[in-house]
VOGU-3710 file (C-alpha; in Angstrom, 3 decimals, decimal comma):
1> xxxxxxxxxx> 7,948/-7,325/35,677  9,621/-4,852/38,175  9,350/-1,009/37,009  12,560/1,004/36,831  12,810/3,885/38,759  13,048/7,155/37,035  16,525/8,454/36,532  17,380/12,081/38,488  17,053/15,193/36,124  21,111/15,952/35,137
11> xxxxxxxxxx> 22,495/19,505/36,067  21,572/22,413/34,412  24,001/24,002/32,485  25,899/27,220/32,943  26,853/30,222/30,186  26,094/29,942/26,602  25,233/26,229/27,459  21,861/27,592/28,867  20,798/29,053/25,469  18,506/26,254/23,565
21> xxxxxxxxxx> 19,017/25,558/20,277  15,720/27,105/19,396  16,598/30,402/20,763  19,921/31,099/18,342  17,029/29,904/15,365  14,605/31,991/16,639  16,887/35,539/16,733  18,147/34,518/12,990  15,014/33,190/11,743  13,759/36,639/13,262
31> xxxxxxxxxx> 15,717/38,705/10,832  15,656/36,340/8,292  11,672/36,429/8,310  11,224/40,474/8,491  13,584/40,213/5,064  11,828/37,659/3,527  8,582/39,115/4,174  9,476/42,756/2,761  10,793/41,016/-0,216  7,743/38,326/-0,504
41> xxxxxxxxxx> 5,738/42,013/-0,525  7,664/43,475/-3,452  7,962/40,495/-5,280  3,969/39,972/-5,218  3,693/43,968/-6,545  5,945/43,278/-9,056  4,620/40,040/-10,079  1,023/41,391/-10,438  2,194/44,656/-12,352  3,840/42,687/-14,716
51> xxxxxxxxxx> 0,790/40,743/-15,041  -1,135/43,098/-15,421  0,922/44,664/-17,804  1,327/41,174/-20,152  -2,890/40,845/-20,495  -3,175/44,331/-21,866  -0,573/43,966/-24,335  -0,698/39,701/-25,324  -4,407/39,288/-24,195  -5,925/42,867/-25,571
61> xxxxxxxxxx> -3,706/45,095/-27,438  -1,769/42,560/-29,699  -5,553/41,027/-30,596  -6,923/44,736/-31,366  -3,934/45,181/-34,218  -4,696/42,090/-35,106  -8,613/42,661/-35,755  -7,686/46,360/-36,917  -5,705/44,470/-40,080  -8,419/42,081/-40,431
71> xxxxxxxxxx> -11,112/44,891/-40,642  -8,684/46,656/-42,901  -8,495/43,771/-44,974  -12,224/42,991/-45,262  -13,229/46,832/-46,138  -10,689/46,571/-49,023  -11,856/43,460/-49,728  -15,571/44,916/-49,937  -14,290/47,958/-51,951  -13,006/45,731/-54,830
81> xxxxxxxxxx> -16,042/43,437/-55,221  -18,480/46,475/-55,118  -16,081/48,352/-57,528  -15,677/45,074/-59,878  -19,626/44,709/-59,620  -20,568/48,166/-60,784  -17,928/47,442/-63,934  -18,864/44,063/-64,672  -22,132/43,649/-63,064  -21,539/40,059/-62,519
91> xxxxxxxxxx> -23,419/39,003/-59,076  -20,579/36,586/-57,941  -18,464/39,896/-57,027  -21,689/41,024/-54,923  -21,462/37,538/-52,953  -17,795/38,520/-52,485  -18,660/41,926/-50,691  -21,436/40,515/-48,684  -18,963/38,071/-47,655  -16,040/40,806/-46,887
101> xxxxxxxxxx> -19,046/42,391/-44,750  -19,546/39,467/-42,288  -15,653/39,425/-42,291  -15,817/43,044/-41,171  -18,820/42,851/-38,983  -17,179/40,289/-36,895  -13,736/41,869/-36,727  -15,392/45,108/-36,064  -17,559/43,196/-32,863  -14,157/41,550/-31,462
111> xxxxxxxxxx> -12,139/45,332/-31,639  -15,287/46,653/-29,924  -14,893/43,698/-27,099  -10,986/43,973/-26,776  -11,155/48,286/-27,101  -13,693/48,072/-24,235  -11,455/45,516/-21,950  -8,016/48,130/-22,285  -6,969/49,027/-18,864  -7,114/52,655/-17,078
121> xxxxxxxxxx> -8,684/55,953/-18,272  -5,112/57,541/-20,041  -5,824/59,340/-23,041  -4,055/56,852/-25,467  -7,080/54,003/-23,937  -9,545/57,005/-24,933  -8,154/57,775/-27,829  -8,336/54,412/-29,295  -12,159/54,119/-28,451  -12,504/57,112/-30,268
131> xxxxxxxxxx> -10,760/56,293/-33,286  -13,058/52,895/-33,572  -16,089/55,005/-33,195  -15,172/57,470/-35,935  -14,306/53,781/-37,806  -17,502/52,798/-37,461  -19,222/56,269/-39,079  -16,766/56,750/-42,069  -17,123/52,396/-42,691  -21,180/53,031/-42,506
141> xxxxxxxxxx> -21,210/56,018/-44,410  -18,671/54,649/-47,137  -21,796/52,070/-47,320  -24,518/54,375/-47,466  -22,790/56,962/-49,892  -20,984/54,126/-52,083  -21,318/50,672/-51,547  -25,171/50,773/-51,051  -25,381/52,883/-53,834  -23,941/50,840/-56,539
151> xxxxxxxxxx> -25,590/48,001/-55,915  -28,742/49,966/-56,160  -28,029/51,308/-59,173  -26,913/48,255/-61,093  -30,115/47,386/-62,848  -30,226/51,243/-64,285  -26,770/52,070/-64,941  -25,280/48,831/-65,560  -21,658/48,452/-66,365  -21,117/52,418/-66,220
161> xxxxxxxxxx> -21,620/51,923/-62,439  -19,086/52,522/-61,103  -17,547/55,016/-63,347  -20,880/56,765/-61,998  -19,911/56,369/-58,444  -16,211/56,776/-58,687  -15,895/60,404/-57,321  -17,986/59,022/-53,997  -16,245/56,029/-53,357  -12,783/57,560/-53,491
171> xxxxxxxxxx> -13,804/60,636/-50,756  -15,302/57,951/-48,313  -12,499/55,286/-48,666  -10,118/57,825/-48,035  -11,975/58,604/-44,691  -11,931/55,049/-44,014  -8,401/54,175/-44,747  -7,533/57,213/-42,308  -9,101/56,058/-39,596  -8,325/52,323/-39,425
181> xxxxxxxxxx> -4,647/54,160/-40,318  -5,453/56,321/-37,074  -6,286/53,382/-34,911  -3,323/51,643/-36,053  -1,194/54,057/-34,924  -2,479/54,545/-31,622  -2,518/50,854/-31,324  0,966/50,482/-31,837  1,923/52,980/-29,621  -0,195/51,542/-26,794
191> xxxxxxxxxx> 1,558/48,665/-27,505  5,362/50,110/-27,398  4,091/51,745/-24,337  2,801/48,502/-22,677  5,899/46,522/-23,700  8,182/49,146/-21,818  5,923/48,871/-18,574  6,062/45,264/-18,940  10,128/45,152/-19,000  10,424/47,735/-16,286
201> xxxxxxxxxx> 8,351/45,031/-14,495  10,698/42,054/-15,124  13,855/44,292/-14,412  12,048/45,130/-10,470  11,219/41,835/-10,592  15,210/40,645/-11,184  15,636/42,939/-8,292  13,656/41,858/-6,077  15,086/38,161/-6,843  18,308/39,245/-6,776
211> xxxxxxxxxx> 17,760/40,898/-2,957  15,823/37,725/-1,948  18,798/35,514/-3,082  21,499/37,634/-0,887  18,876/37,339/2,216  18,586/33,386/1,534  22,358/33,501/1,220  22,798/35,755/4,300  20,333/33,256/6,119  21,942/30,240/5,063
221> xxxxxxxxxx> 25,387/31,511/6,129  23,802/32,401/9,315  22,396/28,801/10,141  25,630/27,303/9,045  27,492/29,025/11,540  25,231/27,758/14,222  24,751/24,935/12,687  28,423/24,248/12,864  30,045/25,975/16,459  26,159/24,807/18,503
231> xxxxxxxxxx> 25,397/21,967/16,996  27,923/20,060/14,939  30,939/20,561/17,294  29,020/19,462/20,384  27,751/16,734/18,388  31,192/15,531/17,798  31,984/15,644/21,118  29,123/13,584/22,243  29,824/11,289/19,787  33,704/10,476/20,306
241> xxxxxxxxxx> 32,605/9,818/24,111  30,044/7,415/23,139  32,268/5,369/21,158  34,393/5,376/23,870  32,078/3,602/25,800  30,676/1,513/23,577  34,285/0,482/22,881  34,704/-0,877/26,204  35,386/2,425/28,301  31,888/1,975/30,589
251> xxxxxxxxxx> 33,129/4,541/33,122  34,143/7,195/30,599  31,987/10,121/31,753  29,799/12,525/29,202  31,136/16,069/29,542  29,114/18,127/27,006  27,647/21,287/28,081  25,891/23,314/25,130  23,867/23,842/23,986  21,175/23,545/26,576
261> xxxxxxxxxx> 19,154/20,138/24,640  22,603/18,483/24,053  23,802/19,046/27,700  20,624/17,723/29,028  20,689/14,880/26,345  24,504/14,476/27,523  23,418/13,792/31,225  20,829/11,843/30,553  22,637/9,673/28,773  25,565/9,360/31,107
271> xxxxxxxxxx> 22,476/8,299/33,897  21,620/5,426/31,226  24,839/4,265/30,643  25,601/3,674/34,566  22,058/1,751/35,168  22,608/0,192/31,756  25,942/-1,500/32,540  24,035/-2,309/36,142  21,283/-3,872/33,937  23,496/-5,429/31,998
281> xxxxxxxxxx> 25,541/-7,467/34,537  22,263/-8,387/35,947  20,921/-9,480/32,583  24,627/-11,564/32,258  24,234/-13,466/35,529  20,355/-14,050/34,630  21,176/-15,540/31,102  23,908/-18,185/32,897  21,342/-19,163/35,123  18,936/-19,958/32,761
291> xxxxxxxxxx> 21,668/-21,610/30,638  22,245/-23,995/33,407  18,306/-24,286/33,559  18,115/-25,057/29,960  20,459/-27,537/30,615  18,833/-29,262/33,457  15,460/-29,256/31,423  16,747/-31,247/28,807  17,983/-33,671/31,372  14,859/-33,675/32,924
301> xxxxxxxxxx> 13,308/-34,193/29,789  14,993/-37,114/29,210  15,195/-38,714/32,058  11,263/-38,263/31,835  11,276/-39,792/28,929  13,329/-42,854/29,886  10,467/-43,440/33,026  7,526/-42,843/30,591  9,095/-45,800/28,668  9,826/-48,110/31,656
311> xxxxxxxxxx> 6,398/-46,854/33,036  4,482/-48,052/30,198  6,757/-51,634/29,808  6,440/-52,079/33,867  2,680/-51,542/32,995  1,885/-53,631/29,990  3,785/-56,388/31,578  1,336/-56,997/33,906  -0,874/-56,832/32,020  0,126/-59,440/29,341
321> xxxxxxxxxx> 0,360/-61,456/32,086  -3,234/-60,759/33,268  -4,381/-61,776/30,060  -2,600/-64,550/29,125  -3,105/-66,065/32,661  -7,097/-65,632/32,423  -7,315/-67,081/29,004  -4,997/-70,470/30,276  -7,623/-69,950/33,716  -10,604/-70,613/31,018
331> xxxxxxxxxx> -8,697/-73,685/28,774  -7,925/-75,399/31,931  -10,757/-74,789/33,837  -13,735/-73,092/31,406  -15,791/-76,697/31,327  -15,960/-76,093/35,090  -17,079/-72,677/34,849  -20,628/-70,921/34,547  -21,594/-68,763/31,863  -21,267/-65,786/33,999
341> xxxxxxxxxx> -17,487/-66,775/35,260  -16,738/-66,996/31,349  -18,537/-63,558/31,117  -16,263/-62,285/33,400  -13,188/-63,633/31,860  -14,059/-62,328/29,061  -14,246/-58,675/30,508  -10,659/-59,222/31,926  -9,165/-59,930/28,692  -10,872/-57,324/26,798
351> xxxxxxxxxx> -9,879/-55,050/29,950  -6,331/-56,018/29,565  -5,880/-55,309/25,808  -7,615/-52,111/26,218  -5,068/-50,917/28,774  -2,453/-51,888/26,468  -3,486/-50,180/23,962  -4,202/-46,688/26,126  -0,780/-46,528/27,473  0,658/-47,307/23,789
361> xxxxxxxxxx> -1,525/-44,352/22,459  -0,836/-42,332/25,110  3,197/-42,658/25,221  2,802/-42,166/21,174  0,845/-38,852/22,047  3,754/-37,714/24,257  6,501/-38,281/22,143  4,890/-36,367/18,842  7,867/-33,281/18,719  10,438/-34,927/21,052
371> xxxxxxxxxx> 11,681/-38,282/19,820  12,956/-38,688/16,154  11,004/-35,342/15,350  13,988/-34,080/12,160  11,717/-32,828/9,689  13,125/-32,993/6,252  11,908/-33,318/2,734  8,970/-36,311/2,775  7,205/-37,267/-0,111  3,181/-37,389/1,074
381> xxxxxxxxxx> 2,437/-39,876/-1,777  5,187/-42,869/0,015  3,801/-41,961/3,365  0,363/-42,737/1,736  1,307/-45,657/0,353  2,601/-47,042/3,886  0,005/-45,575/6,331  -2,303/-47,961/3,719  -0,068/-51,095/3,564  -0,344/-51,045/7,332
391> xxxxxxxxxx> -3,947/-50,690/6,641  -4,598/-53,481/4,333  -5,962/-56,451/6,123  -8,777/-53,303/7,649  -9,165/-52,648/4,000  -9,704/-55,793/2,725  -11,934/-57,170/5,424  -14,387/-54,118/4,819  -14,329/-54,089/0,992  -12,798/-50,192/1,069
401> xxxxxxxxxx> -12,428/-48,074/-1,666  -9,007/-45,806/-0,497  -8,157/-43,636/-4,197  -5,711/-40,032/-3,850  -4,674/-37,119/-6,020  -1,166/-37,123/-6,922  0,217/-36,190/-3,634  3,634/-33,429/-3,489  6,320/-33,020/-1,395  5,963/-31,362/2,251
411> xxxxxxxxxx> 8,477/-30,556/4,982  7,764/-32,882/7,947  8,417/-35,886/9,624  8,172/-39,479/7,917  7,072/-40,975/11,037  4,646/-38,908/11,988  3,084/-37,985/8,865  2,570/-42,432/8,560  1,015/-42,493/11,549  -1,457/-39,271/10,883
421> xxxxxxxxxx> -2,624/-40,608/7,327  -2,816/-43,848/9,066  -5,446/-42,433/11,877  -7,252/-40,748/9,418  -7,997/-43,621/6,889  -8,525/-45,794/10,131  -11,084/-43,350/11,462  -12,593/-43,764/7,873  -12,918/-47,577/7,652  -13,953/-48,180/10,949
431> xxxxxxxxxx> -17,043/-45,526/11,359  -18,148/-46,685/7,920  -22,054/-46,824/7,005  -23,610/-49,947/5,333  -21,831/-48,822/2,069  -18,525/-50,258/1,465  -16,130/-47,523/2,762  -14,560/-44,939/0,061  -12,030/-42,870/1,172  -10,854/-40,363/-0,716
441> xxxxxxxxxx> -7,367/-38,331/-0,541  -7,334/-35,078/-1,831  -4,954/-31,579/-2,147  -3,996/-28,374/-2,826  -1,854/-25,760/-2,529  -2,552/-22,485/-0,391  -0,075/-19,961/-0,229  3,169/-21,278/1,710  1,436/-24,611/3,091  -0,491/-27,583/1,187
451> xxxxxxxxxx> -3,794/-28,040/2,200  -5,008/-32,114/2,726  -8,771/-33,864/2,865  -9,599/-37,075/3,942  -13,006/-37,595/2,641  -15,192/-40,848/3,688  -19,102/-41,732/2,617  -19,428/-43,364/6,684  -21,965/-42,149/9,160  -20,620/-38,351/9,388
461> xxxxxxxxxx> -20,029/-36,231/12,597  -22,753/-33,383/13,566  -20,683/-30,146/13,514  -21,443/-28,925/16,953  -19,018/-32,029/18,085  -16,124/-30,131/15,706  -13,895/-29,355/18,434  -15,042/-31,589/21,368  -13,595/-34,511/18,619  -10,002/-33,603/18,723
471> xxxxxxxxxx> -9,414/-33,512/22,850  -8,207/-36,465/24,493  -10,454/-39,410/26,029  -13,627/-37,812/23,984  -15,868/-40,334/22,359  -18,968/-39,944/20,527  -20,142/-43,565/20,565  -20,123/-46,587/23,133  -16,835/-48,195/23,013  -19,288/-51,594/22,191
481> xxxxxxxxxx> -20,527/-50,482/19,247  -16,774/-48,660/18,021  -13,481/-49,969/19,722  -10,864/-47,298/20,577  -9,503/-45,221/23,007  -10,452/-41,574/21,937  -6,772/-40,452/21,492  -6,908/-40,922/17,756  -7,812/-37,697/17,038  -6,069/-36,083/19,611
491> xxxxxxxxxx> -3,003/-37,614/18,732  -3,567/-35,730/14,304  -3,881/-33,173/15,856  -0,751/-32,801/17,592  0,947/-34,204/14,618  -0,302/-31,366/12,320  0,311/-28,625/15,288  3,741/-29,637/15,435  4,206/-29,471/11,653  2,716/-25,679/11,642
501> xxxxxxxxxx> -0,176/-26,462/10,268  -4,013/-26,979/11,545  -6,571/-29,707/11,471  -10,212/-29,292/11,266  -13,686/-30,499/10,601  -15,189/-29,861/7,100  -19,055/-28,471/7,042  -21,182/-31,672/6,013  -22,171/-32,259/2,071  -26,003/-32,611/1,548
511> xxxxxxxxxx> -25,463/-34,127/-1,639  -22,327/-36,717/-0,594  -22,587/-37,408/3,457  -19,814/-38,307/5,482  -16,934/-37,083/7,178  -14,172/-34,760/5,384  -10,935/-34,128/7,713  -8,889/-31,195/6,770  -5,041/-30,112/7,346  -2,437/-28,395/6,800
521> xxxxxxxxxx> 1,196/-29,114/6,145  3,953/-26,693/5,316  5,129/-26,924/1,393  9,245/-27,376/0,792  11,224/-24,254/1,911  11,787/-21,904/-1,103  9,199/-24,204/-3,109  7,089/-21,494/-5,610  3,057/-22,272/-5,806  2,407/-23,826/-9,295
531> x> -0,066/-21,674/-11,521
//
């Protein structure tokens, strides 16, 4: 194939035209950058304050009120079942304080967790680690001076208990209740103060949103105009004069000059279209010559044809005529002739039919494809069913067994199809072993083709012969001991090839020896497989 030669670089282009497209993006993707990176900047500050600012309050000041109420709950909880005790000295209301205590231990553990976890060194954060360690000494000493107490004194006092203890308990509750009402206090105001920091956080966050949106808009507007007056608009241009051409106007030139990839783009393509339509004209005259080739092929073709068919009737002729005049030369004459002379006679004949039947193989080998070769819809099981009634006398005089599966529909050529079942069942019978011959037809489908076996119980082919046995004139066996003409084979093949498909030799069966011939043939168009 002859290369092209390169096309010559177009002319550069003058003014504006020499700016590239990636220059006007680069100056307003520039700007648009140093914007978007101040504003990426704020908007991580203010996302992070913010966050910040949300864990103190949801993650550690909303769960400290939360375990400040609980403790509240639990030491007022342990106050009435130590009070109730000392009254009624019944021992369930001492399982319901030591059960309060737990209550209170473990609120008292989480506070001391979440207290510790506040954020910064203000004095609110120190205040409220101050007010749950003064918690913890007025809650222990209420349980020293009181609680303790009372149950202590149970077994003496009994039910005048806590009228004994009454004094106590109400001076060191008091100091209780005013610190857990201290913490709560400070709690809450931590938490007003946290919930303002976090809104002024959203607000600079809206801000910083708010700017980023005008610089995308700003940006956007920006790339639109270039967009539009460098791109777009050239674009047009370009496009209007290639429809021109393509509607017919070849020598329409291509006049666009910016921007600098368009222009260049522009010229280029204006060097295409000239060697194109060149090409083109070229390609025109080349396709009517081999249109008028085409046509004197198929003459050709069937003028060949016509000789191969006169060639092979001018040669059997003779030949009949060989034969039929040696076998009258040994009636008249044979009592006159030696045993050798009939010998010979004898060769001529057998020479004579043998001919015949080489040039009637090989003219059927050159017309598979190219005489009668419509393919159309052909049931498999009818062409069965003939290639075996041409088959019978062979069948009969060997005793065969010939059985098939039920046999579908393939796309093909009746003719052909006959005469490959035909070859294939013939093969069978006449390479049988001392076993009656059983031949066995079988199928199935594979994807868009159906896939054939011929399966015999004769004398079997050694593998390494698996493709030697399908090219023309090859024999495995003296043509004494098997008549034929070693085009059988040949001739399935080309059959099957034609149809799409492929032929093949099986791998031998240890258990059941013989031969097993395998093919494809293509399945009805539009046929589905069955499940």
């Amino acid at each position: 194939m002859t290369e092209l030669a390169p096309l010559p670089p177009p002319a550069p282009p003058r003014g504006l035209g020499r700016w590239r497209l990636r220059r006007w993006f680069l100056i307003v993707g520039a700007v648009a950058v140093v914007f978007f990176v101040a504003a990426a900047g704020l908007t991580v500050l203010a996302v992070n304050v913010t966050r910040l600012a949300r864990d103190a309050v949801i993650d550690v000041i909303d769960p400290a009120v939360l375990r400040t109420l609980e403790v509240s709950t639990a030491i007022t909880a342990q106050e009435t079942a130590v009070r109730t005790y000392g009254r009624t000295n019944d021992p369930q209301y001492l399982q319901d304080y030591r059960g309060a205590m737990a209550r209170e231990a473990t609120a008292v553990a989480e506070l001391d967790r979440l207290i510790a976890k506040l954020p910064g060194s203000s004095p609110r954060v120190a205040l409220a680690r101050t007010n749950l360690a003064r918690l913890k000494e007025t809650s222990a000493a209420w349980h020293r001076d009181y609680a303790d107490a009372v149950i202590a004194a149970v077994p003496r006092l009994k039910t005048e208990t806590a009228a004994e203890f009454a004094n106590v308990n109400g001076a060191r509750f008091r100091a209780v209740q005013a610190s857990l009402a201290a913490q709560q206090a400070n709690l809450s105001d931590l938490h007003a103060r946290g919930s303002a920091f976090l809104e002024q956080g959203w607000q600079t966050l809206y801000y910083v949103l708010i700017g980023l949106c005008v610089v995308l808009i700003a940006t956007a507007i920006a790339f639109t105009l270039i967009v539009r007056y460098v791109v777009l608009r050239p674009i047009s241009k370009l496009t209007s004069e290639v429809r021109a051409i393509a509607g017919g106007d070849f020598d329409r030139p291509m006049t666009v000059d910016r921007p600098a990839e368009l222009a260049e783009l522009s010229g280029r393509v204006d060097a295409m279209r000239g060697r194109i339509v060149r090409e083109w004209r070229r390609a025109a005259d080349a396709k009517q010559q081999l249109s008028d080739q085409a046509v004197e092929l198929r003459r050709s073709n069937a003028e060949l044809e016509q000789f191969a068919y006169v060639a092979s009737h001018d040669l059997q002729e003779p030949l009949r005529k060989v034969a039929s005049f040696t076998r009258m030369l040994e009636q008249r004459y044979g009592d006159q002739l030696d045993e050798r002379a009939q010998q010979y006679i004898v060769f001529a004949v057998d020479g004579a039919k043998r001919m015949q039947l080489l040039i009637n193989d090989l003219l059927d080998l050159s017309r598979v494809g190219r005489v009668g070769g419509e393919k159309a819809a052909v049931n498999s099981g009818a062409v069965y069913e003939t290639a075996v009634g041409n088959l019978s006398a062979q069948i009969e005089d060997t005793g065969a067994t010939v059985t098939h599966d039920p046999l579908p529909e393939v796309f093909g050529n009746r003719v052909l199809l006959t005469q490959l079942f035909q070859n294939l069942i013939g093969n069978a019978l006449k390479f049988h072993s001392d076993q009656p011959p059983k031949v066995n037809i079988t199928v199935e489908r594979r994807g868009d083709m159906w896939e054939f076996a011929c399966a015999d119980n004769g004398i079997g082919i050694d593998t390494k012969y698996a493709d030697r046995i399908f090219l023309i004139f090859q024999r495995l066996h003296p043509r004494d001991v098997y008549p034929g003409t070693g085009i059988g084979l040949a001739l399935c093949r080309k059959i099957v090839e034609y149809h799409g498909g492929k032929i093949w030799l099986d791998d031998p069966d240890p258990v059941n020896p013989g031969t097993t011939f395998r093919f494809t043939l293509p399945a009805l168009p539009g046929e589905e497989p069955h499940e």
